[in-house]
KOLLO-105947 format. One line per field, with one value per residue (C-alpha): x, y negated, z; residue in one letter; residue number from 1. Coordinates in Angstrom, 3 decimals, padded with zeros to 6 digits. Layout:
REM residues N
x = c(X, ...)
y = c(Y, ...)
z = c(Z, ...)
residu = c(A, ...)
num = c(NUM, ...)
This chain:
REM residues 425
x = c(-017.878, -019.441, -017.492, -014.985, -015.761, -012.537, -014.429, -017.881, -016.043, -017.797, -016.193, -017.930, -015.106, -015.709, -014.288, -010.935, -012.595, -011.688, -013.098, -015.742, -015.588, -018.522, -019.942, -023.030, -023.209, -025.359, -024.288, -026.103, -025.830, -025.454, -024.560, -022.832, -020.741, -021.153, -021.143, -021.110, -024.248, -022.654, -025.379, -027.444, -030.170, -030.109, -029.238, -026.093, -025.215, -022.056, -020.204, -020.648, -019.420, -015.653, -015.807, -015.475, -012.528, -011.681, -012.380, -015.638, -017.009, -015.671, -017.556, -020.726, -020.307, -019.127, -022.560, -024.291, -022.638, -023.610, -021.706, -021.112, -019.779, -017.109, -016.113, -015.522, -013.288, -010.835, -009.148, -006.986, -006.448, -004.618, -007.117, -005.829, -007.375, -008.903, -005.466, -005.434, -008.522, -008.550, -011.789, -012.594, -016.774, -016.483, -014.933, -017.283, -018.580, -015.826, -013.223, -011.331, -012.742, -012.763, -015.907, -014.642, -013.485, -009.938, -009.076, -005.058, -002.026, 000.871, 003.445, 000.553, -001.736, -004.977, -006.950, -010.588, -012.125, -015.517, -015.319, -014.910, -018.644, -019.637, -016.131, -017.367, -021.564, -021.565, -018.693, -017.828, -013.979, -012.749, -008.718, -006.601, -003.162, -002.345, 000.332, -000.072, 002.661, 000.290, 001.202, -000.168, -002.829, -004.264, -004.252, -005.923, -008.886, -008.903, -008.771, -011.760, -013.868, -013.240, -014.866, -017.227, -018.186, -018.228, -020.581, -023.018, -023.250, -026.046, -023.429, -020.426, -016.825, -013.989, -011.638, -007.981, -005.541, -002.062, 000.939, 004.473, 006.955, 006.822, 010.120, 013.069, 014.964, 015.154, 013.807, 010.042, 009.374, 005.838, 004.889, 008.325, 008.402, 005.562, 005.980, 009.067, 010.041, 006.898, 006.786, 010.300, 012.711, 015.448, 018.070, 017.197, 017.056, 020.884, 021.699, 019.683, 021.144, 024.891, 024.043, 023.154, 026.676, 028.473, 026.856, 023.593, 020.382, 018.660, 018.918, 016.351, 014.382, 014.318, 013.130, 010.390, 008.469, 008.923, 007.186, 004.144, 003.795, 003.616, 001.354, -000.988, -001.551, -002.803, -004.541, -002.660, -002.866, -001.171, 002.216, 003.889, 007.018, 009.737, 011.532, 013.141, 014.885, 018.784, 020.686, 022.352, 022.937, 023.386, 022.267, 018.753, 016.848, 015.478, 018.612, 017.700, 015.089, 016.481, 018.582, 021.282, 023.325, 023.509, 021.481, 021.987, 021.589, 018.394, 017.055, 017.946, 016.588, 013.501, 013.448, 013.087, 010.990, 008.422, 006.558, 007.534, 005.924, 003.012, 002.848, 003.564, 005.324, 002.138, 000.565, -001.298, -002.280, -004.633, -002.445, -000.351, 000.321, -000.046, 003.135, 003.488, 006.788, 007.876, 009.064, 008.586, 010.319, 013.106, 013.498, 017.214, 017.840, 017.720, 018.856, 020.799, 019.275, 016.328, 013.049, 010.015, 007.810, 009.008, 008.807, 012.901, 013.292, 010.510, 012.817, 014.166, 017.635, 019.148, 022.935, 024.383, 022.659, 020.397, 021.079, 017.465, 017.354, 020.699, 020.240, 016.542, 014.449, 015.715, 014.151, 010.988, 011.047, 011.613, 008.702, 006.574, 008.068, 007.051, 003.598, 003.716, 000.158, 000.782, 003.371, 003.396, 004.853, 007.513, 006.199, 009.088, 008.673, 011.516, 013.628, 014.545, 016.691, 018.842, 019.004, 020.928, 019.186, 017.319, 016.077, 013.916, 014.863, 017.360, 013.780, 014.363, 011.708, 010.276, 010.605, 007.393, 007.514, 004.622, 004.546, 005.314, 002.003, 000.411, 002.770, 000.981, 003.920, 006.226, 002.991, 001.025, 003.720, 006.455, 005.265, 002.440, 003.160, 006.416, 007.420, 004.427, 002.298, -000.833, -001.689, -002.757, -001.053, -001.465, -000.310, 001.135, 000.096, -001.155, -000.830, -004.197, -003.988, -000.244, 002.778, 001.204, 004.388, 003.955, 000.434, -000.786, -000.433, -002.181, -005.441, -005.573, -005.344, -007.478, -010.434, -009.941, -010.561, -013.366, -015.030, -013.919, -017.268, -017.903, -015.410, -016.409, -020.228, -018.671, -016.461, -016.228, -016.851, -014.954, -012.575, -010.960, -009.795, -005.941, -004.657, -005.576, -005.433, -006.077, -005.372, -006.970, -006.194)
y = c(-011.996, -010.496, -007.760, -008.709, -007.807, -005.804, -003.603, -003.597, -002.562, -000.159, 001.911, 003.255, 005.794, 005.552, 009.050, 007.963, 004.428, 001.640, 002.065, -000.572, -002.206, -004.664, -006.142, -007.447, -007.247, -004.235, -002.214, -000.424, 003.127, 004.279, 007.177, 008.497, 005.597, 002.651, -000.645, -004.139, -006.283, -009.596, -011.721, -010.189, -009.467, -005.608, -004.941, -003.672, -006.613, -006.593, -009.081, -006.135, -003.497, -002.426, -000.290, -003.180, -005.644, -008.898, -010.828, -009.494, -009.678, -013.335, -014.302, -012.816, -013.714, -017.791, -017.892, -017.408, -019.582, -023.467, -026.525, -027.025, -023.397, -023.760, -027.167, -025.508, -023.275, -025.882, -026.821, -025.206, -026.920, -026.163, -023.838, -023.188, -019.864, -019.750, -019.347, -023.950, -024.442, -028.062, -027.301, -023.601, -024.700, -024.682, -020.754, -018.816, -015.507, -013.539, -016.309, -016.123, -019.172, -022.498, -024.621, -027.361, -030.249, -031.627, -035.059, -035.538, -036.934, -035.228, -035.234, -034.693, -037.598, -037.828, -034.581, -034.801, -030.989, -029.445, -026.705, -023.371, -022.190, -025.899, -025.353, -022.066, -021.992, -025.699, -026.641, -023.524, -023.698, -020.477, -020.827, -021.677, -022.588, -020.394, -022.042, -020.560, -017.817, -015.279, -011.750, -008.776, -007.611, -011.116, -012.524, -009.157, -010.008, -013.416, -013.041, -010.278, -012.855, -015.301, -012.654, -011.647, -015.224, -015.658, -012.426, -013.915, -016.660, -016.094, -016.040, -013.924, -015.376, -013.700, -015.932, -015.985, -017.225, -018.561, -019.185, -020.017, -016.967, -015.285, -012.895, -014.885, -016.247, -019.548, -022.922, -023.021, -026.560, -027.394, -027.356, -025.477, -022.810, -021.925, -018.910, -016.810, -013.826, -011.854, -010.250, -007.991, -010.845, -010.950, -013.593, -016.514, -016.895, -018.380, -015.454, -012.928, -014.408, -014.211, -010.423, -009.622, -011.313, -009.285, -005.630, -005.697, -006.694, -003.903, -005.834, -008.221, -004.915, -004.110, -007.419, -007.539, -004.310, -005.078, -008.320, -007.296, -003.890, -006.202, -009.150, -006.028, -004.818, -007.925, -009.262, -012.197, -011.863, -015.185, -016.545, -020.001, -018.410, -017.952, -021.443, -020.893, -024.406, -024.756, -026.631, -029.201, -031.732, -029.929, -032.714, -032.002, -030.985, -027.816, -026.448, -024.325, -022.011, -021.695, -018.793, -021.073, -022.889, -020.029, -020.196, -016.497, -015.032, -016.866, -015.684, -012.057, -012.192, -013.770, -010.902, -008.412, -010.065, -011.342, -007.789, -005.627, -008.847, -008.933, -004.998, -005.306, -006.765, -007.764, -009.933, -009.133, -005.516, -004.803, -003.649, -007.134, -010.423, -013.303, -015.596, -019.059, -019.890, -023.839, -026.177, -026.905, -028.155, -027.640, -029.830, -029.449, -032.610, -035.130, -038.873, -039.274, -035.983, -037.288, -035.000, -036.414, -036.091, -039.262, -042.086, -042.776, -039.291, -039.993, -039.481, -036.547, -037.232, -035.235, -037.046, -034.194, -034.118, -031.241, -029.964, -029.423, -026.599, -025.119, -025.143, -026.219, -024.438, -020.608, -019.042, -020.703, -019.538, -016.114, -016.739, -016.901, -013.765, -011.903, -012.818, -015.368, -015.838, -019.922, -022.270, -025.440, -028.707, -030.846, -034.623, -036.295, -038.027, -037.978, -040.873, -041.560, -044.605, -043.091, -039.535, -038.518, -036.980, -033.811, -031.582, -028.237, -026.116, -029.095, -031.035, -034.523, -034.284, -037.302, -038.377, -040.256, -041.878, -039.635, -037.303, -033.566, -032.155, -035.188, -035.469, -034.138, -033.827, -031.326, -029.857, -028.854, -029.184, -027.818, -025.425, -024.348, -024.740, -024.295, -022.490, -019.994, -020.041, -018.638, -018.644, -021.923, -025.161, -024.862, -028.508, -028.956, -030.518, -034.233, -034.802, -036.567, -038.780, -039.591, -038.457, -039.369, -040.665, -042.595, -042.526, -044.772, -047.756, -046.724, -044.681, -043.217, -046.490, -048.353, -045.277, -045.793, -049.701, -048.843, -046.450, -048.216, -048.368, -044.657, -042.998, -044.298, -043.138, -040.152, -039.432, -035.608, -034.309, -032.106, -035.390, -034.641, -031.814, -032.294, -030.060, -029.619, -026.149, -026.268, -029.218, -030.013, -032.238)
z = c(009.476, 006.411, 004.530, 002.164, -001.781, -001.553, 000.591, -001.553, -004.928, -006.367, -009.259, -012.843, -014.546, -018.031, -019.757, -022.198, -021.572, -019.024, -015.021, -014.205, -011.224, -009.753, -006.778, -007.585, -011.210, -012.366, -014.706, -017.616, -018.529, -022.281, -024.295, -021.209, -020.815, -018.159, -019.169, -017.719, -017.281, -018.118, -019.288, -016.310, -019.767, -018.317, -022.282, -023.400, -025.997, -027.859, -025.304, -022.842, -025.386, -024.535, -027.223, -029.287, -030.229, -027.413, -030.718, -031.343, -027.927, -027.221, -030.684, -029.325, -025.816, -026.923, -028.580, -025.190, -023.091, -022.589, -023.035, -019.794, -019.181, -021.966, -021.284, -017.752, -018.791, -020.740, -017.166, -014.570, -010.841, -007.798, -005.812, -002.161, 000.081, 003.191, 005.011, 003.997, 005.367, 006.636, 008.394, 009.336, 009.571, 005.922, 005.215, 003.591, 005.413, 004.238, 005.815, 002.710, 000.382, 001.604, 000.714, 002.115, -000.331, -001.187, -001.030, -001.221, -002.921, -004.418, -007.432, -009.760, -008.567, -006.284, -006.584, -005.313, -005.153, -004.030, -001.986, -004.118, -004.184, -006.037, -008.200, -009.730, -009.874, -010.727, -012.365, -013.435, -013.421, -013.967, -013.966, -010.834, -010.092, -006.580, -005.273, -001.409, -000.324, 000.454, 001.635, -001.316, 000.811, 001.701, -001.807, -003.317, -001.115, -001.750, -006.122, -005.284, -003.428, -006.126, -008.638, -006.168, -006.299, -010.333, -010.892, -009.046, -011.737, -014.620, -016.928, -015.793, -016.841, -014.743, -012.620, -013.907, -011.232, -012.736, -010.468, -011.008, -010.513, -007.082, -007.284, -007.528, -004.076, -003.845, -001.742, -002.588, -004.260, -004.734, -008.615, -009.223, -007.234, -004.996, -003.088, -002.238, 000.099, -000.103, -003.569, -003.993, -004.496, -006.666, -007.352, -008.786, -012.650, -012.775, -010.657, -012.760, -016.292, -014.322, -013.871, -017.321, -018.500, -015.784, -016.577, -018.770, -020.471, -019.073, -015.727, -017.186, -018.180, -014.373, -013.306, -015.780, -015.282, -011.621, -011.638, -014.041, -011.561, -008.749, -010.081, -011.692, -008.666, -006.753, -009.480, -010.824, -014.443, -015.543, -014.780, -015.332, -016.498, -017.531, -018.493, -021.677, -021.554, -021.881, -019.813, -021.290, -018.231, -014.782, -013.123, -014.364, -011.173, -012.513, -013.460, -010.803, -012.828, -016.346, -017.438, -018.059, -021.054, -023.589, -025.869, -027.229, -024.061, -023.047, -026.433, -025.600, -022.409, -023.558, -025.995, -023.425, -020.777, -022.293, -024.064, -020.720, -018.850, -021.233, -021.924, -025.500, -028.244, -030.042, -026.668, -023.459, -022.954, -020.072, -017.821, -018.459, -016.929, -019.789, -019.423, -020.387, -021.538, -020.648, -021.371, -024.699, -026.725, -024.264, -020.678, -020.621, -023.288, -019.885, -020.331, -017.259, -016.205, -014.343, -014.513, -016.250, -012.723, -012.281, -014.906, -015.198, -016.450, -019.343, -022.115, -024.023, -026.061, -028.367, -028.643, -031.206, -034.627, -035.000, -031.108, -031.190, -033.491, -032.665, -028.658, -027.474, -029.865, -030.165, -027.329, -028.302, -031.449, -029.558, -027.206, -030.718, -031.943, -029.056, -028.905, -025.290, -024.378, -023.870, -023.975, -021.599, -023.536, -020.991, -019.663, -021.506, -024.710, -027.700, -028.084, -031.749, -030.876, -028.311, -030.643, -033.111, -036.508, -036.021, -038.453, -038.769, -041.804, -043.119, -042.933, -040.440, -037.498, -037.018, -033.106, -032.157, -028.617, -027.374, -024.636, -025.546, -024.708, -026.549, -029.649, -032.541, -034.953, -032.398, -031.032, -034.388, -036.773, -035.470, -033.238, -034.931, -038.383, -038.596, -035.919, -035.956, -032.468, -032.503, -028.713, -026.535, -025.381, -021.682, -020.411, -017.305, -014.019, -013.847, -017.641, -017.918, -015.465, -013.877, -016.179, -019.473, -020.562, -023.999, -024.121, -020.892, -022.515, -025.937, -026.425, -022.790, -021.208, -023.428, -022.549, -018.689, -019.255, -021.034, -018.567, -015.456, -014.444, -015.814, -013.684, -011.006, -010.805, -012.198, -008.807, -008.071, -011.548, -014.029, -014.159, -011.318, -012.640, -013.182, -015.596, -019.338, -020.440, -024.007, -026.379, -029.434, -032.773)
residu = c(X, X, X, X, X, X, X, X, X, X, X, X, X, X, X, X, X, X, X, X, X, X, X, X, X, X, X, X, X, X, X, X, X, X, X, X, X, X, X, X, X, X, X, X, X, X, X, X, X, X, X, X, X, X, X, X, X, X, X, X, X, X, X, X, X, X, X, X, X, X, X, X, X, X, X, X, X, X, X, X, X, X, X, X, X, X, X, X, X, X, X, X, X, X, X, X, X, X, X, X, X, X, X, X, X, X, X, X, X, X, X, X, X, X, X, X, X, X, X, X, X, X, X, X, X, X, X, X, X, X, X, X, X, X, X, X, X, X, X, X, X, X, X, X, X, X, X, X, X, X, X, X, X, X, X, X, X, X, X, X, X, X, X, X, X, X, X, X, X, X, X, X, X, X, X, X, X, X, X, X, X, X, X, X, X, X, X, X, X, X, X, X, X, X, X, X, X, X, X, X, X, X, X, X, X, X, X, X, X, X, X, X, X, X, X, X, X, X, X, X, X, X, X, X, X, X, X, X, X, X, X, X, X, X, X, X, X, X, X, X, X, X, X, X, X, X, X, X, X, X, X, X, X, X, X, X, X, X, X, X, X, X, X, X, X, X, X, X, X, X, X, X, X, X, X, X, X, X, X, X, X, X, X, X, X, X, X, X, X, X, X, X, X, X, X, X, X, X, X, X, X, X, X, X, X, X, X, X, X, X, X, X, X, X, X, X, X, X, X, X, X, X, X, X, X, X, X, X, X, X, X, X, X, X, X, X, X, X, X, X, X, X, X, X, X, X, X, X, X, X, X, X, X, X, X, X, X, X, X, X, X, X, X, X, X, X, X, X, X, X, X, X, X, X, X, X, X, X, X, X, X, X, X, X, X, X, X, X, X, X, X, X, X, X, X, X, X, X, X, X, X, X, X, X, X, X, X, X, X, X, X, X, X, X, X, X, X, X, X, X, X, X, X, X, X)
num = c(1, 2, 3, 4, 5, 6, 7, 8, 9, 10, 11, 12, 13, 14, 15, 16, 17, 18, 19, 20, 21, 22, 23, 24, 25, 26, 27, 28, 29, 30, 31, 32, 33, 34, 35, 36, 37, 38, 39, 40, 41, 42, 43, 44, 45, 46, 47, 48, 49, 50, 51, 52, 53, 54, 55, 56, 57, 58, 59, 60, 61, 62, 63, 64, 65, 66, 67, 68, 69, 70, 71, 72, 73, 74, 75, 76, 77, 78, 79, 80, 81, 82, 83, 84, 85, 86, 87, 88, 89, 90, 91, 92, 93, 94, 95, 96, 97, 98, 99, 100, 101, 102, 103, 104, 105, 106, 107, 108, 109, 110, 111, 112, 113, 114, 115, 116, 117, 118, 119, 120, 121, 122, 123, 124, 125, 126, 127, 128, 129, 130, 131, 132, 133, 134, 135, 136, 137, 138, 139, 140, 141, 142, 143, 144, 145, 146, 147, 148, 149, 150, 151, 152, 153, 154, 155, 156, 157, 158, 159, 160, 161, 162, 163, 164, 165, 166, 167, 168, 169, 170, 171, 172, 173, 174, 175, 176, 177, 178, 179, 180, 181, 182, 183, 184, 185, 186, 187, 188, 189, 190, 191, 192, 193, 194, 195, 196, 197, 198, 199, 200, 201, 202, 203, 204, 205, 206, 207, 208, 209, 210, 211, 212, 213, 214, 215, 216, 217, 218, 219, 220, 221, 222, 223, 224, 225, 226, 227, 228, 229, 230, 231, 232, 233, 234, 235, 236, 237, 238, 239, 240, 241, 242, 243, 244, 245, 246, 247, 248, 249, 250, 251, 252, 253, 254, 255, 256, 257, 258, 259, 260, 261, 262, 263, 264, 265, 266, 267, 268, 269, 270, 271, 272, 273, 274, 275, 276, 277, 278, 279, 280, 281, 282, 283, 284, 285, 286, 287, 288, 289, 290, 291, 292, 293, 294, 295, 296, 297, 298, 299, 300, 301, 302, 303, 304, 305, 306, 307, 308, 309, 310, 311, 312, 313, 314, 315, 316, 317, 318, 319, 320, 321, 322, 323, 324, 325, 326, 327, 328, 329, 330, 331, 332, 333, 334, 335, 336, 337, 338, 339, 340, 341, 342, 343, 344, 345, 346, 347, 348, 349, 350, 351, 352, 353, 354, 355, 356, 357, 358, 359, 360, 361, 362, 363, 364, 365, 366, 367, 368, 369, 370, 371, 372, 373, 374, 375, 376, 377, 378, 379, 380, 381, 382, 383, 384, 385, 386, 387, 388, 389, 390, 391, 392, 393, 394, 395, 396, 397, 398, 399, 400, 401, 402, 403, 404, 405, 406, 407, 408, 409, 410, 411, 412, 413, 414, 415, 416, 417, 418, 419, 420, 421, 422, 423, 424, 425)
């Protein structure tokens, strides 16, 4: 077995600058300083600057790129390590990437994947959902090999793995809660909000710096997390992973977690792990409180007049404040005829049957215009193509019809693909 890239690091310390680290990039020497090589040009061009803003360099480096590389980089699957290898032929020589493909069913829908080689050189996916319960040691070698992999593209892009939080005790549910037990574990978010009533917020301080020393250090730098939904029907299966039915105290929390999380009030430092804050504009409004996985728990109703505003919407509005990388819109569509009249700013919202991550007037209006966001809409699993609630019967169905044929000389391409990460209007 070939050596892992964990163990063919090697390091460049820049002086009051950041430390380098490569495996088979080269890397260019200047004014004393090292430097990069991530267009592979052997110049130093101002993508590879890190003197330079992230603006600046994304600007430049955007200009390089292809199509095909962005579009690449607009979607985020399920990846799975070498640990799920269905058939150990097809491990890679470091036994910790499987090239083997994927062909099975779960809540999200049919996923059909290439092996991991294919998913980065050729369709040059860049952003994973880790949803494995992998020891720290194990899953440090495993994000390495995944970079290892992505330098040796002609274009360099870095891999960014996303999970859902790792620290809390609970059952691990697949898509929920994926991993448990390994990472120091705390109580689960109920259990953490029920501490901060009984002593203090700086119990929430605590958990946060703990979590972003311990994802740091292994390398996952994005977290589905934390929900800032309230509950509003306990028989909503994901009670379970809220911070309960105050809305004060969620916002206070929120307040707290989210720049220790990040490193900063003001968004991701280097040193940070980006969250995404779900699920917006709040999951806990359930009709009958069935979750929108499932297409009897499509709806969102808001009963009380204006109960969107004064309970679903604070901590939101908090996750703006503070900068949240992302936030993730909720399956469920509104329901004007089962809702009472809600308003933003004594302004009526209008309540289109759409799904959240698909409804233009909550999504860009509210949130964005109104509200303030300025990072990305990161969707959430099987959006595209299974819980598309609202929309299947409109425009999205109407395009399958159309490209029946399409899709299907089109098997094992970027369709397959089952999460959007960035939506646009």
């Amino acid at each position: 077995m070939a050596n892992k890239a964990s163990e063919n690091v090697k390091y460049y310390t820049n002086p009051n600058g950041p430390i380098i680290g490569t495996v088979s990039r080269n890397i260019i020497e200047k004014d004393g300083l090292y430097f990069k090589d991530i267009d592979g040009s052997g110049e130093l061009k101002p993508f590879d600057d890190w003197r330079l803003s992230a603006e600046e360099r994304a600007d430049s480096y955007v200009k390089e790129l292809t199509l095909e590389e962005k579009i690449g980089q607009l979607f985020i699957s399920d990846w799975r390590s070498g640990k799920k290898a269905k058939d150990p032929a097809k491990l890679d020589e470091s036994g910790l990437l499987d090239n083997g493909e994927l062909h099975e069913t779960n809540i999200f829908g049919k996923q059909h994947l290439p092996g991991t080689d294919t998913l980065l050189k050729d369709w040059w996916a860049r952003h994973f959902i880790l949803r494995e319960n992998l020891d720290p040691e194990y899953l440090t070698d495993f994000l390495n090999q995944l970079q290892a992999v992505a330098e040796e593209c002609g274009h360099f892009v870095p891999v960014q793995a996303a999970s859902n939080s790792r620290n809390e005790n609970g059952e691990v549910v697949f898509g929920m809660n994926d991993a448990s037990g390994i990472f120091a574990t705390w109580p689960g978010t109920l259990g953490i909000a029920a501490a901060i009533k009984g002593d203090s917020i700086k119990i929430a301080d605590q958990f946060a710096d703990c979590v972003k020393r311990e994802w740091n250090a292994t390398g996952l730098r994005k977290g589905y997390m934390y929900m800032a939904d309230v509950v509003s029907d306990p028989r909503w299966q994901r009670t379970f992973g809220t911070f309960g039915e105050d809305p004060d105290l969620i916002c206070e929390i929120f307040e707290h977690i989210i720049p220790r999380i990040q490193g900063s009030k003001e968004g991701v430092t280097t040193d940070g792990v980006a969250m995404t804050v779900k699920h917006f504009p709040g999951g806990g409004a359930r009709e009958n409180g069935f979750d929108p996985h499932y297409s009897m728990g499509q709806w969102n109703v808001y009963q009380t007049e204006n109960s969107l505003e004064k309970y679903h919407l604070p901590a939101f509005q908090v996750a703006v404040d503070q900068n949240a990388a992302s936030i993730m819109p909720y399956y469920a569509k509104p329901s004007k005829e089962k809702s009472a009249v809600q308003t933003y700013k004594g302004e009526e919202l209008e309540l289109q049957p759409y799904g959240f991550a698909f409804n233009k007037v909550l999504i860009n209006g509210l949130l964005r215009k109104k509200m303030g966001f300025k990072g990305y809409i990161n969707s959430d699993s099987g959006i595209v193509h299974n819980m598309d609630w609202g929309c299947s019967i409109t425009h999205i169905e109407i395009q399958r019809k159309q490209s029946k044929s399409l899709q299907r000389k089109r098997t094992g391409t970027m369709q397959e693909m089952h999460t959007v990460r960035v939506l646009y209007y």
